[in-house]
C-alpha positions in Angstrom: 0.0 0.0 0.0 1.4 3.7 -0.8 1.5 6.4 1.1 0.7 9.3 0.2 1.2 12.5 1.6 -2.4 13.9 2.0 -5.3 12.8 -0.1 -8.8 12.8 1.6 -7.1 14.0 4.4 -3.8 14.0 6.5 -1.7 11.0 6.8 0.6 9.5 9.4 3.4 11.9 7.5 1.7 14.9 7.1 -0.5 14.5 10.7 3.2 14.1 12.1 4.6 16.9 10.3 2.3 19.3 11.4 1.9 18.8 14.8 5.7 19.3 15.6 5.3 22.5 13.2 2.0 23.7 15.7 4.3 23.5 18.5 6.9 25.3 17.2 8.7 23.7 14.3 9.1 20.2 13.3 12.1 19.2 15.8 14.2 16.3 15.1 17.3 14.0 16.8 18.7 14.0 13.2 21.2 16.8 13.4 20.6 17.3 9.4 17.2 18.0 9.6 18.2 21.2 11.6 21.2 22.2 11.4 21.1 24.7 7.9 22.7 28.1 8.4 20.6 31.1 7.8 20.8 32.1 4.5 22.3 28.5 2.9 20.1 26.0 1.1 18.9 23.6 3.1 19.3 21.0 0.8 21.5 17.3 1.4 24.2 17.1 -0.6 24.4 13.7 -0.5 20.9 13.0 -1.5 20.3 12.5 -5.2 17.7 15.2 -6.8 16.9 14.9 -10.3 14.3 16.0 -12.4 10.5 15.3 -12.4 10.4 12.7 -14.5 12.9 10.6 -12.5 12.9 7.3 -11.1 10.5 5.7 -8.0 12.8 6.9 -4.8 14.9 9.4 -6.5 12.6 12.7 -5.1 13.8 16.2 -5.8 14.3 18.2 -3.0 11.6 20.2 -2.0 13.9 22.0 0.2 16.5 22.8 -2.3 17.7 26.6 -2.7 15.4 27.5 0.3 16.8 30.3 2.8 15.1 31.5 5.7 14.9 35.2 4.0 12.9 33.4 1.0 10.4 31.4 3.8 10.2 34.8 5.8 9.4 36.5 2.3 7.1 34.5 0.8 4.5 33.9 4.1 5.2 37.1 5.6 6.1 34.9 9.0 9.6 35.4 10.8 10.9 31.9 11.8 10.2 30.9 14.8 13.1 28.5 16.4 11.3 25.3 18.7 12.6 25.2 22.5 15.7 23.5 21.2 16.4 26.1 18.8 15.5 24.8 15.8 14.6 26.5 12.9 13.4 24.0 10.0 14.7 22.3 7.0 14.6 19.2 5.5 13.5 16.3 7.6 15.6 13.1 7.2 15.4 10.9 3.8 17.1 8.2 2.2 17.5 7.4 -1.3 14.1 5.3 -1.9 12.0 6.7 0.9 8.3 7.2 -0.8 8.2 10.8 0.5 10.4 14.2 1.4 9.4 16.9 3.3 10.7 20.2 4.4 9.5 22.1 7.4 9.5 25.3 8.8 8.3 26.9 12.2 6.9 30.3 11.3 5.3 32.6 13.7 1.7 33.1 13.6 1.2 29.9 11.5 3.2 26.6 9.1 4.7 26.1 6.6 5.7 22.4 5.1 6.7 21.5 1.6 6.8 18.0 -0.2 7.4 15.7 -2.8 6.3 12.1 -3.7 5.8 9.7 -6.6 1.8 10.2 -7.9 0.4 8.2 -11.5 -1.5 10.5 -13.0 -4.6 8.3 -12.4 -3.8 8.1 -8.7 -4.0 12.3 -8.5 -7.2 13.7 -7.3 -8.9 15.6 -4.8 -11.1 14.6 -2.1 -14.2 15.2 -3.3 -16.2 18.0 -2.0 -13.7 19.4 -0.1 -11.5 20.4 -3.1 -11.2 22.7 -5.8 -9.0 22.4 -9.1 -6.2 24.8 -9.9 -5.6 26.3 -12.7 -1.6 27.2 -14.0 0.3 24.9 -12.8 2.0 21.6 -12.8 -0.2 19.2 -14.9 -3.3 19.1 -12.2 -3.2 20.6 -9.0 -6.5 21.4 -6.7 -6.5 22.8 -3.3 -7.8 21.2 -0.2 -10.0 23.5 1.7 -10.3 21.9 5.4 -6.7 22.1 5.3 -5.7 25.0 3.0 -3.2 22.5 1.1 -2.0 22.6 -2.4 -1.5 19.5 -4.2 0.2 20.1 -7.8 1.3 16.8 -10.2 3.8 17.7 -13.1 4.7 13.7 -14.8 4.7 11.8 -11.7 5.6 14.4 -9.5 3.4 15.4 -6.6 4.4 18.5 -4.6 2.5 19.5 -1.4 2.2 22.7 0.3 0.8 23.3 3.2 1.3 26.7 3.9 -1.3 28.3 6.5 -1.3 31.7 8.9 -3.0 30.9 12.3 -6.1 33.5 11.4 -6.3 31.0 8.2 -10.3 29.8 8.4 -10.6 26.6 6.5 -10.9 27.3 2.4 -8.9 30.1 2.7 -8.1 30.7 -1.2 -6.2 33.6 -1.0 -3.4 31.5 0.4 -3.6 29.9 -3.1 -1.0 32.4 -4.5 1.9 32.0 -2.2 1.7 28.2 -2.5 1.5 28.2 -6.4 4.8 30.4 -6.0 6.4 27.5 -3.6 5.4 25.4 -6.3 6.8 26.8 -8.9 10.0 27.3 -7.4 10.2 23.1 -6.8 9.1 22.9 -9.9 11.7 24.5 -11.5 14.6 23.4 -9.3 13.3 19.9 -10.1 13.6 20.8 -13.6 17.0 21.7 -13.6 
């Protein structure tokens, strides 16, 4: 059985992933899931990232070429260190894991970016709770009890969640700022 990301709701990932970010960013023993610098990419080296079209397990990553400035920019939200200090970044992957993710504690709300491996047929909302959107990626529709964007590009699937705390649920002007953070993978994936 895959896993997905989100689909008609959050999985065991994304559930995870979020509730480390509502208290304060998603923490993590893994010294390379927080360690980044302000202002470097927060990218592994060592990981292969190729582009969207790429084999099952070799995911681009959604945390490539990210700085804090860009995060700060983009949601309007200072980061916001957890009460060990950290700040965000990639949480860990190997080479074949079914997901990647990259996290950020933000003040006044989250922000969580990732990639997986979705057939084209696999790709769809859940139901009444979605809407599709238009100018990007191959598909992409928004999830309105969550304020997520889903986009697929090939077999590509990039997910941000992306949400101020004064965010009520369908909140489409958020749609904007994740189709930029979109993009951007997009293109880094591309290259």
């Amino acid at each position: 059985m895959r896993t997905r990301l989100a689909t008609t709701g959050a999985t065991a990932l994304l559930a995870g992933v979020l509730a480390l970010t509502a208290a304060g960013c998603g923490g993590s023993d893994d010294p390379k899931a927080v360690s980044t610098p302000a202002g470097q990419p927060s990218s592994d080296p060592g990981t292969p990232t190729t582009g969207a079209g790429s084999a099952e397990g070799d995911l681009p990553d959604p945390c490539k070429g990210w700085t804090e400035a860009d995060v700060t920019t983009l949601t309007g939200l200072k980061i916001a260190p957890d009460a060990d200090g950290a700040r965000g970044g990639p949480e860990p992957y190997q080479p074949g894991d079914s997901q990647r993710a990259c996290i950020w504690g933000v003040d006044g709300g989250h922000f969580l970016i990732g990639t997986q491996r979705t057939k084209a047929d696999e790709f769809s909302g859940p139901g009444g709770d979605s809407e599709i959107v238009d100018g990007i990626g191959d598909q992409a529709y928004f999830i309105k009890s969550n304020n997520e964007l889903h986009v697929r590009k090939d077999d590509l699937e990039i997910v941000v969640s992306f949400t101020k705390d004064e965010s009520e649920s369908g909140d489409v002007t958020l749609i904007p700022v994740q189709k930029t953070i979109a993009t951007k993978i997009l293109e880094t994936a591309a290259a």
